[in-house]
C-alpha positions in Angstrom: 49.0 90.5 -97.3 47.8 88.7 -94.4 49.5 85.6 -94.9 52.9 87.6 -94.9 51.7 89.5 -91.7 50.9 85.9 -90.2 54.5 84.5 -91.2 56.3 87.4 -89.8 54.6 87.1 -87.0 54.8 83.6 -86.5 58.5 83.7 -87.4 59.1 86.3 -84.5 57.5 83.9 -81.8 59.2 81.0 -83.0 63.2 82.9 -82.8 62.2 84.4 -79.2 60.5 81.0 -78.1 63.9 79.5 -79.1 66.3 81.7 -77.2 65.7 81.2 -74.4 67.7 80.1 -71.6 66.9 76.3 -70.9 67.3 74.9 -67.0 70.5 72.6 -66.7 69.6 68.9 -65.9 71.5 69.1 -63.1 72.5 71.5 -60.2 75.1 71.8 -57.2 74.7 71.1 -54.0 77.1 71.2 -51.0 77.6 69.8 -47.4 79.6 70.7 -44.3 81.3 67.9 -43.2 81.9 69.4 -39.6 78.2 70.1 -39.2 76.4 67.6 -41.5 74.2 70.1 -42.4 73.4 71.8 -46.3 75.1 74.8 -46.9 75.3 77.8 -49.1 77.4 78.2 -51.9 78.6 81.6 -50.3 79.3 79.2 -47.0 81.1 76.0 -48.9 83.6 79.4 -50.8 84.7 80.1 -47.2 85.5 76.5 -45.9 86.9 74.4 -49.1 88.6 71.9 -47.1 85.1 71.0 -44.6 82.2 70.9 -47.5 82.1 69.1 -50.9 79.9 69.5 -53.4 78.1 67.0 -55.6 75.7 67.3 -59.1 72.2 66.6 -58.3 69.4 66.0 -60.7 66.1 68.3 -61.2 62.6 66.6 -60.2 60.5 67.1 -63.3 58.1 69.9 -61.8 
């Protein structure tokens, strides 16, 4: 009896370890070309033609 109990259990922590969401490697970030200067992502959506974007990579922390 135990050693189902233990399975079932173990089972359960293995599916919900599992699902979930992993970090993507990578991440945007974007730049004002006018200014020079970071900027939102709410901020690059209202000027398309001063920021671009570009994929940067996670530090390991």
């Amino acid at each position: 009896m135990k050693k189902i109990l233990l399975f079932a259990v173990a089972l359960a922590f293995s599916l919900t370890s599992n699902a979930q969401e992993k970090k993507s490697k990578t991440y945007k970030q974007h730049k004002s070309a006018e200014t020079g200067r970071y900027v939102t992502k709410k901020e690059a959506k209202e000027k398309p033609s001063t920021t671009y974007s570009t994929n940067r990579k996670r530090s390991k922390n």
